[in-house]
NUBAZA-129890 format. One line per field, with one value per residue: x negated, z negated, y of N, C-alpha, C in turn; residue number from 1; residue in one letter. Coordinates in nm, 2 decimals, m for minus. Layout:
BEGIN
n.east <- [X_...] .
n.up <- [Z_...] .
n.north <- [Y_...] .
ca.east <- [X_...] .
ca.up <- [Z_...] .
ca.north <- [Y_...] .
c.east <- [X_...] .
c.up <- [Z_...] .
c.north <- [Y_...] .
seq <- [NUM_...] .
type <- [A_...] .
//
This chain:
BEGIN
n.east <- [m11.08_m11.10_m10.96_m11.02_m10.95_m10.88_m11.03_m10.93_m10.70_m10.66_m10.59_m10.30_m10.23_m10.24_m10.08_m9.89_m10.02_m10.27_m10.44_m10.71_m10.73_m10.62_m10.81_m11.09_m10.98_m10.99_m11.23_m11.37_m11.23_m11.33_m11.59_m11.60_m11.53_m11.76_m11.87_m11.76_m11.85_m12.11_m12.16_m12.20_m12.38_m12.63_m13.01_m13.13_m12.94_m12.81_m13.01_m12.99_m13.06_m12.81_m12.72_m12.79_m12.94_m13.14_m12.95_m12.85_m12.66_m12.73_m12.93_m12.73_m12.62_m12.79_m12.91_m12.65_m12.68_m12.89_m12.75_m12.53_m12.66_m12.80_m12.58_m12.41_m12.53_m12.79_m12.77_m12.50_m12.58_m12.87_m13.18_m13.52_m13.75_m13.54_m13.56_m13.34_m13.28_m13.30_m13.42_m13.44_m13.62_m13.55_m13.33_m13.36_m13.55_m13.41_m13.26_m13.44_m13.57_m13.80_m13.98_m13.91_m13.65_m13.36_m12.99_m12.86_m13.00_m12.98_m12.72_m12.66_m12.83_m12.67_m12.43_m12.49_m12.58_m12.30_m12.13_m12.29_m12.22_m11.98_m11.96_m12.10_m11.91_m11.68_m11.74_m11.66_m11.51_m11.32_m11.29_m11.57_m11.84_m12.16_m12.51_m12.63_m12.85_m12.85_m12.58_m12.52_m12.27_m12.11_m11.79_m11.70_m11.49_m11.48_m11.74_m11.62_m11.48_m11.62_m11.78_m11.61_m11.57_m11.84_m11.87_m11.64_m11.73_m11.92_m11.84_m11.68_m11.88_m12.03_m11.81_m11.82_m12.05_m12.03_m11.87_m11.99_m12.16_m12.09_m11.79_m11.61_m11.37_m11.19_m11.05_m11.00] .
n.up <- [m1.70_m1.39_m1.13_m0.89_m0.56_m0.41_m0.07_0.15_0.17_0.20_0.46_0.46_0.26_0.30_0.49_0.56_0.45_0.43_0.69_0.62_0.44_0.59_0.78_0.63_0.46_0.69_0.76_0.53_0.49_0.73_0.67_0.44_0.53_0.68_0.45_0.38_0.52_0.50_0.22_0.05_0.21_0.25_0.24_0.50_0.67_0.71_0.80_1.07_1.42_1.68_1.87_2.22_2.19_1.93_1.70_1.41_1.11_0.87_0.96_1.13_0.88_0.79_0.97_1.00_0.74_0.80_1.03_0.84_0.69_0.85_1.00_0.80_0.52_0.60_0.89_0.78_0.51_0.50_0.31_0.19_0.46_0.57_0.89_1.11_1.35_1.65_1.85_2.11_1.98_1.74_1.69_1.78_1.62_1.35_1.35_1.22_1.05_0.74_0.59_0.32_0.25_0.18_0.11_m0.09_m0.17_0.09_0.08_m0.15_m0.10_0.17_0.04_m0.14_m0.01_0.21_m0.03_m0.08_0.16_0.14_m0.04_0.01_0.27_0.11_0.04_0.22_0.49_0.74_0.94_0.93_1.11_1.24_1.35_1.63_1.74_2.02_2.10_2.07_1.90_1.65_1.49_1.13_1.08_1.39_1.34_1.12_1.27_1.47_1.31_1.24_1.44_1.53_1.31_1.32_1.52_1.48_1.22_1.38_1.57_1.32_1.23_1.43_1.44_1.17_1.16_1.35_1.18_1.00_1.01_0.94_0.99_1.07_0.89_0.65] .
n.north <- [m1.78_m1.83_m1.98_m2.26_m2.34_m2.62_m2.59_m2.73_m2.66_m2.45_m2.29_m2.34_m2.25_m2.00_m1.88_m1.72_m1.49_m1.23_m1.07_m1.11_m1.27_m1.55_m1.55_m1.61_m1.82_m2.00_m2.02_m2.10_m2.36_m2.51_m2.53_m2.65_m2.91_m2.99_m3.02_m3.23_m3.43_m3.48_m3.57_m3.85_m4.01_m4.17_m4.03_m4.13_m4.17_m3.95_m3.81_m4.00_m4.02_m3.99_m3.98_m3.88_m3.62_m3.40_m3.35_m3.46_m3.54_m3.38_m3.20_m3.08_m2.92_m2.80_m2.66_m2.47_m2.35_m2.15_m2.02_m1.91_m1.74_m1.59_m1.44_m1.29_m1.20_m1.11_m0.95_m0.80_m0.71_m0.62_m0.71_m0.60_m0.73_m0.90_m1.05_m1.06_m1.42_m1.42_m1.58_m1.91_m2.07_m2.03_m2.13_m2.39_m2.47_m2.45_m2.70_m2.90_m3.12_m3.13_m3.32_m3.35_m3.26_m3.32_m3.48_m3.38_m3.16_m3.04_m2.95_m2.79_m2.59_m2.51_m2.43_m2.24_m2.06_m2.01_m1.92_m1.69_m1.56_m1.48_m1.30_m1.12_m1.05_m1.02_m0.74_m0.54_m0.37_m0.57_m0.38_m0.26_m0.18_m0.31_m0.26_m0.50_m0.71_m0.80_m0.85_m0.57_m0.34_m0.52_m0.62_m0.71_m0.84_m0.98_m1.12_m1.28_m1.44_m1.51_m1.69_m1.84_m2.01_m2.14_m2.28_m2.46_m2.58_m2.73_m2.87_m3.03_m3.17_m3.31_m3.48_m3.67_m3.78_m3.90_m4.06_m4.26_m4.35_m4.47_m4.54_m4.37_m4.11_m3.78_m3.45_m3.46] .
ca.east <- [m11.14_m11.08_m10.93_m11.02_m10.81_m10.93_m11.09_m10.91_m10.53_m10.64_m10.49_m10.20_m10.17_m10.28_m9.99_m9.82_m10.14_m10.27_m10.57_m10.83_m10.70_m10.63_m10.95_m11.12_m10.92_m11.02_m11.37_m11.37_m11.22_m11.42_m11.71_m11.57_m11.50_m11.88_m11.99_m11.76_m11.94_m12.23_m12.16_m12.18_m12.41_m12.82_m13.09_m13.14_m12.84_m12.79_m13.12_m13.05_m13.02_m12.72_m12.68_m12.92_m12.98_m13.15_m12.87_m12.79_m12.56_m12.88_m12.96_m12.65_m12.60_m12.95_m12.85_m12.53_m12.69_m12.93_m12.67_m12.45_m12.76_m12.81_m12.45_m12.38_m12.68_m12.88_m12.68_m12.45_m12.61_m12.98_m13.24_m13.62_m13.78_m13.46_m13.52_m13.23_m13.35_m13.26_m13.47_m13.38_m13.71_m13.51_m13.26_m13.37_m13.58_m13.32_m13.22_m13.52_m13.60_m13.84_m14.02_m13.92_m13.54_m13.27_m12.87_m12.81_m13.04_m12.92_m12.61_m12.72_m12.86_m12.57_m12.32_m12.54_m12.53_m12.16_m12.12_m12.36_m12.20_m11.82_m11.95_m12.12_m11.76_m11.55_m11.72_m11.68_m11.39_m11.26_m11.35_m11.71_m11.91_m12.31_m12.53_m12.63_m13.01_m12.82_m12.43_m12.44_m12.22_m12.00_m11.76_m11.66_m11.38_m11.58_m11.86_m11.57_m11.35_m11.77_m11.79_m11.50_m11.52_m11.95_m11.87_m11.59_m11.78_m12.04_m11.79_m11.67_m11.99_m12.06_m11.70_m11.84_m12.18_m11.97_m11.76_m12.06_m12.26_m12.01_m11.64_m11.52_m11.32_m11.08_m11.10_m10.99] .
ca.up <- [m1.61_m1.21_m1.09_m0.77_m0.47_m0.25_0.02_0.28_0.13_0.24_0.51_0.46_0.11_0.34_0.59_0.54_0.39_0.52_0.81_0.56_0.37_0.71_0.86_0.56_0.44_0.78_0.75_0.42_0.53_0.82_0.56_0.35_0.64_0.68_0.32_0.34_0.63_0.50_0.06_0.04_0.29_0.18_0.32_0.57_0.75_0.73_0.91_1.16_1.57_1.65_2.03_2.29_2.13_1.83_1.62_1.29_1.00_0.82_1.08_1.09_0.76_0.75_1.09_0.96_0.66_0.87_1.08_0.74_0.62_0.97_1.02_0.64_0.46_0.69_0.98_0.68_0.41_0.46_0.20_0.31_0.48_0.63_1.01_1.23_1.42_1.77_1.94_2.10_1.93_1.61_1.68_1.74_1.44_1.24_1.29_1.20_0.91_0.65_0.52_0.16_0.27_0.13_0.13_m0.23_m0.16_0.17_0.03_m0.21_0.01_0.21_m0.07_m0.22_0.12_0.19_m0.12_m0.07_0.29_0.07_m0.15_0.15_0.34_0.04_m0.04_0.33_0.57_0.83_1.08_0.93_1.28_1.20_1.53_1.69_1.85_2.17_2.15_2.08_1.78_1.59_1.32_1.03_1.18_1.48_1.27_1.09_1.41_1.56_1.28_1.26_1.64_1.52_1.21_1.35_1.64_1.43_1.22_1.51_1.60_1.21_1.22_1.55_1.36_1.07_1.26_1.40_1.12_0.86_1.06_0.78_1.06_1.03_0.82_0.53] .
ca.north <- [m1.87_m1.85_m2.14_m2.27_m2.39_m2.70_m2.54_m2.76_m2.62_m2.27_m2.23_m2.36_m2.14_m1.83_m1.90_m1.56_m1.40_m1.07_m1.13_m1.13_m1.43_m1.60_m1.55_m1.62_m1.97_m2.13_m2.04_m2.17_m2.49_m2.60_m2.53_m2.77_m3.03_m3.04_m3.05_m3.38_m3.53_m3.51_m3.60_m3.98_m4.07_m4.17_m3.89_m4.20_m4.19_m3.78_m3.79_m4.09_m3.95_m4.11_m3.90_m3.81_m3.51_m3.41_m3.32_m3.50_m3.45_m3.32_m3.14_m2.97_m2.85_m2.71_m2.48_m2.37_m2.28_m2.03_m1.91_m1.80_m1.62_m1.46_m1.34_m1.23_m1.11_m1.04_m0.85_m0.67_m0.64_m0.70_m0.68_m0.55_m0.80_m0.99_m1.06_m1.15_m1.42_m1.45_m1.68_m2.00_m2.16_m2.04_m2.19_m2.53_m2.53_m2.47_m2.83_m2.96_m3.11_m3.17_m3.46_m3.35_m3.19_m3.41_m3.45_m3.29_m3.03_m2.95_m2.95_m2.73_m2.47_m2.43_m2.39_m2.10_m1.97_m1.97_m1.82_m1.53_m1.49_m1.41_m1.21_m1.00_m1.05_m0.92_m0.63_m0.47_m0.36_m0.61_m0.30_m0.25_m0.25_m0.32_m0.30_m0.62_m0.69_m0.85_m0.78_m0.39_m0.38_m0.61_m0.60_m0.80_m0.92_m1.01_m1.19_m1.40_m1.54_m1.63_m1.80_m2.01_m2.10_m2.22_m2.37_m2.53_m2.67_m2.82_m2.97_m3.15_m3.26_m3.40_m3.59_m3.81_m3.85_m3.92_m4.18_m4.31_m4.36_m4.58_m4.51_m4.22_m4.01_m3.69_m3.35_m3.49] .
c.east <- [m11.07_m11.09_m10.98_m10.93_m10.90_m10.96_m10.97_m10.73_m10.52_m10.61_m10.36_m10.13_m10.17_m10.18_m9.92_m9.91_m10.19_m10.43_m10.69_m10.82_m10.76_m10.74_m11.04_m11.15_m10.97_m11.16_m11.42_m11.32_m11.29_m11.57_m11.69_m11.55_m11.67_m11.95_m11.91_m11.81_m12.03_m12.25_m12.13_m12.27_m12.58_m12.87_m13.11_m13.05_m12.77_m12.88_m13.13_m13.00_m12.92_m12.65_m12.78_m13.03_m13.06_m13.11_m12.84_m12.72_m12.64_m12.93_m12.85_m12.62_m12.73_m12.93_m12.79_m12.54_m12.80_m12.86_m12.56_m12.55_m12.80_m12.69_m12.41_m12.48_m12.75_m12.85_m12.62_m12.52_m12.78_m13.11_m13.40_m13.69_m13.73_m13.49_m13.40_m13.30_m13.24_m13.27_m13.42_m13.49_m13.65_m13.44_m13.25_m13.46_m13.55_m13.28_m13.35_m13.55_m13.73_m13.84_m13.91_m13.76_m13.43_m13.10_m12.83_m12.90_m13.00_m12.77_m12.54_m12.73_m12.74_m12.43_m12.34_m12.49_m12.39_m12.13_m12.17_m12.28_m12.05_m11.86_m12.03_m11.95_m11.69_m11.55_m11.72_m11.55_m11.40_m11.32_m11.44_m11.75_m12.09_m12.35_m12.59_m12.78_m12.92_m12.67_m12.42_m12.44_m12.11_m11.93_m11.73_m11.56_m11.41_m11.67_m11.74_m11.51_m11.47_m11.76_m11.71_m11.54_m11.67_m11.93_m11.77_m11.60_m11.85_m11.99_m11.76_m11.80_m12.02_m11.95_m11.73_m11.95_m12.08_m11.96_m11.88_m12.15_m12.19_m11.86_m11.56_m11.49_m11.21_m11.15_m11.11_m11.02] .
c.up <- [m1.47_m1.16_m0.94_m0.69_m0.40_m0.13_0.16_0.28_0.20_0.31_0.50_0.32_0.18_0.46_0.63_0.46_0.49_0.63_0.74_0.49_0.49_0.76_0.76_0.44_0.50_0.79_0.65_0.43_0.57_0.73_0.48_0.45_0.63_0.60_0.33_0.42_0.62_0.34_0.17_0.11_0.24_0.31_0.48_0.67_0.78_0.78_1.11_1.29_1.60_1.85_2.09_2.25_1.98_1.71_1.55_1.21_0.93_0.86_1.11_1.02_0.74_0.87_1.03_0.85_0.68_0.93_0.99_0.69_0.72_0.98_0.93_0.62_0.54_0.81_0.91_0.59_0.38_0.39_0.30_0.32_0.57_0.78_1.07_1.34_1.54_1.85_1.98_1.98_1.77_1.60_1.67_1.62_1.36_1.23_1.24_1.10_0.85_0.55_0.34_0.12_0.22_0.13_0.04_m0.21_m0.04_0.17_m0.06_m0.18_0.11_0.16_m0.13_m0.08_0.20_0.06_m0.15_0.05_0.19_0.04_m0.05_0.22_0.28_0.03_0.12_0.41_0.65_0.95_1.06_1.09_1.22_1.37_1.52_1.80_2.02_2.20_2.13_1.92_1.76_1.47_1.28_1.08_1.24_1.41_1.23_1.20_1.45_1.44_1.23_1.36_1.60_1.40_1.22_1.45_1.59_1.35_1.26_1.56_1.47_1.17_1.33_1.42_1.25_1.12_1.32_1.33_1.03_0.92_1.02_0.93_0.99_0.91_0.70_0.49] .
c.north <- [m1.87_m1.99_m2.14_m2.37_m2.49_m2.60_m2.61_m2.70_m2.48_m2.23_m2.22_m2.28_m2.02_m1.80_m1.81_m1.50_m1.31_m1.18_m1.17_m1.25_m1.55_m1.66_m1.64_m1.80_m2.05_m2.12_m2.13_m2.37_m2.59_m2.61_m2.64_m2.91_m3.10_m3.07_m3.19_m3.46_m3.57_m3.60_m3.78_m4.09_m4.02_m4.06_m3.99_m4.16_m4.05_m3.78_m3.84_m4.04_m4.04_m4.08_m3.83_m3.67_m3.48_m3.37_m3.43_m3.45_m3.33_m3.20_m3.03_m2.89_m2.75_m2.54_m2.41_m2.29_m2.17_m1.99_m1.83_m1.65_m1.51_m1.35_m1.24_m1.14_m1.04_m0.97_m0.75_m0.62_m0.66_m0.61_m0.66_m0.68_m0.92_m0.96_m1.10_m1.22_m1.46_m1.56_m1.82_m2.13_m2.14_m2.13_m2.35_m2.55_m2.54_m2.62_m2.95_m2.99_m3.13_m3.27_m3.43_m3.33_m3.36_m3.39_m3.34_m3.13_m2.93_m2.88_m2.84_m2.56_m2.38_m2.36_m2.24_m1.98_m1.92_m1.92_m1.66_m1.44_m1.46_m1.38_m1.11_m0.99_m0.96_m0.82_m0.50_m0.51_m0.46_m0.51_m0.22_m0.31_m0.20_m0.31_m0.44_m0.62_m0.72_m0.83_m0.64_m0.34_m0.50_m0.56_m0.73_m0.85_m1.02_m1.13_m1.35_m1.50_m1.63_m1.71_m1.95_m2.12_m2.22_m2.33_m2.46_m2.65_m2.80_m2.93_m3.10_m3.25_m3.36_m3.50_m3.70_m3.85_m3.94_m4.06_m4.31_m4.42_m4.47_m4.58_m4.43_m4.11_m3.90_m3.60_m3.38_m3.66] .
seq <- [1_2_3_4_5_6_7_8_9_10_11_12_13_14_15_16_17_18_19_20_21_22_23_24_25_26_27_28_29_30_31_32_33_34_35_36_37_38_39_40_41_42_43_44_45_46_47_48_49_50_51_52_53_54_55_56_57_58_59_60_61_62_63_64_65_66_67_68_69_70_71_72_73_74_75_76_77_78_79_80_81_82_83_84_85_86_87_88_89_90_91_92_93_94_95_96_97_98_99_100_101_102_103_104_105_106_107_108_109_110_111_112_113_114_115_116_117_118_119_120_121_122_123_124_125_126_127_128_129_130_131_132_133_134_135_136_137_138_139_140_141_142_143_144_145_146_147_148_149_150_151_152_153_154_155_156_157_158_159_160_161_162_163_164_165_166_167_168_169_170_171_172] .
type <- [X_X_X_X_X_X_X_X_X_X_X_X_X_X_X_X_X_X_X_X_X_X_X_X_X_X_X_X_X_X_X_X_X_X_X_X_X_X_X_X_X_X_X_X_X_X_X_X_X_X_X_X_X_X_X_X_X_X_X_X_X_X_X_X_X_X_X_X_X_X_X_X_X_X_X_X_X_X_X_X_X_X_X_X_X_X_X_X_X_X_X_X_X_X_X_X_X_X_X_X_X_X_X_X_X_X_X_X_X_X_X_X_X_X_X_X_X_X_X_X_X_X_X_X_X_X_X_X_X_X_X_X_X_X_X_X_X_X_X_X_X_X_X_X_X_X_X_X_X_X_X_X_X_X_X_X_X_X_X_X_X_X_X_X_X_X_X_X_X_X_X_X] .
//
């Protein structure tokens, strides 16, 4: 049986770990930051606009779980039929939700999907380079550091909401 580590310990266990740990740990973290921002809180209040914009927690989690499936699967390793989408009209509809869309299922969705995006990760070099519809190429490398910097952003954005929404601040 494969034990698992708290997700938020990983860096600090990967501290002297090679780059791929490293990289890898704090991705894994800020992923977990956002699954806590959103667990505990009714579909109501994961939905409610809380800032001029139409970003919610809800709303977040549902993006980040199309931009894993864009970056991963579907850039390295994609299956027939996988688009990469580009657009910005993608982009904001990714935060949009559905009448029917819920915490646990979003919840859900993005879990599967961080999990599919590691098991695309592991099984490819660090200086794998895929091409890219609008940067060229990229490598694996590359792909992980963007997605620290996005999934760490978004974080940040779901710790105000957080904050906002019941007072529950900080990563942990």
């Amino acid at each position: 049986m494969e034990q698992t580590i708290d997700p938020t310990l990983g860096p600090v266990l990967a501290r002297t770990g090679d780059e791929r740990a490293v990289l890898t740990s704090f991705l894994d973290f800020h992923r977990a930051v956002l699954l806590r921002k959103l667990r505990g809180l009714s579909d109501a209040d994961a939905r409610r606009r809380l800032v001029p914009s139409a970003t919610t927690l809800a709303g977040l989690v549902k993006h980040l779980t199309l931009v894993e499936r864009n970056w991963f699967p579907t850039l390295l390793a994609p299956e027939p039929g996988d688009v990469y989408l580009t657009s910005e009209e993608d982009a904001v509809a990714s935060f949009t939700l559905g009448d029917q869309e819920t915490v646990a299922g979003l919840a859900e969705a993005y879990e599967r999907a961080c999990a599919r995006s590691r098991a695309v990760a592991a099984s490819i070099d660090l200086d794998h380079v895929v091409p890219h519809p609008q940067l060229g190429e990229v490598s694996l490398r590359w792909i992980l550091v963007h997605m620290i910097e996005e999934t760490a952003r978004h974080a940040g954005h779901a710790d105000i909401l957080r904050e906002l929404t019941d007072g529950e601040a900080g990563a942990l």
